[in-house]
N, C-alpha and C positions, 0 to 999 in steps of 0.2 A: 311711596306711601309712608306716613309717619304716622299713623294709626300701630299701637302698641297690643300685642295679640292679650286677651283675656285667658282665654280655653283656646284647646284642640281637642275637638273630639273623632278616632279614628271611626268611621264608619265602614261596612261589608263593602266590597267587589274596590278595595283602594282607592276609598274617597276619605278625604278629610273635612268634616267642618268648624271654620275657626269663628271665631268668637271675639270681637275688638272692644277694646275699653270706649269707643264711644259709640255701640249698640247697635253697630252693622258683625253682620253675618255675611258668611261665604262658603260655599261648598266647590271642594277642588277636588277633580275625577284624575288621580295618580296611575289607575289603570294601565294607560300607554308607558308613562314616563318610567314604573318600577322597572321596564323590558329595557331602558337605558342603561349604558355604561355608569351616567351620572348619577344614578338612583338604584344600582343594581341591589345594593348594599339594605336595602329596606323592604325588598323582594318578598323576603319569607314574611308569611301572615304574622308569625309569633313578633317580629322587629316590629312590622308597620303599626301594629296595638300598641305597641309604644309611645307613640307621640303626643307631645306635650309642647306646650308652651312655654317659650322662654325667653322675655323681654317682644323684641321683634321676629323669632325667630320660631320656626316649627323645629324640635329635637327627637330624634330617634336614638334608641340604645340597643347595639348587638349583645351587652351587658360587658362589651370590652371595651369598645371605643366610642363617646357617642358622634352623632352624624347631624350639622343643622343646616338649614338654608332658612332666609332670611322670605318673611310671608310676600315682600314685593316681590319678589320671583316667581314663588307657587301663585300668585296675583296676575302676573304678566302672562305665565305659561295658560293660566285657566283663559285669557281673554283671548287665545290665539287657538282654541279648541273651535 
């Protein structure tokens, strides 16, 4: 997908809703995937409030190192729910 993220907004129970520059919406249920090795890192509530938008990508910050994946993937994972 080459839709460009606008906003993230983190929402309760580790969902994120992102926001594209050309006026689609999407809400992605991260619930499962923070109990992953791949996403353990954004686990705590305090990280996951973190996330923002950056160019294509969702970003999270532990305030050390930040953490992004790219929204085709949180895209692909959500359609495999």
């Amino acid at each position: 997908m080459d839709a460009v993220l606008k906003k993230v907004t983190p929402l309760k129970d580790y969902r994120l809703e992102l926001f594209f520059q050309n006026g689609s919406t999407a809400v992605v249920n991260m619930e499962r995937r923070v109990q992953t090795l791949r996403f353990a890192r954004i686990a705590p509530r305090e990280v996951f409030a973190t996330a923002r938008a950056e160019g294509d990508k969702v970003v999270w910050s532990d305030g050390v190192t930040p953490f992004g994946v790219y929204c085709s993937e949180l895209l692909d994972a959500m359609m495999m729910d």
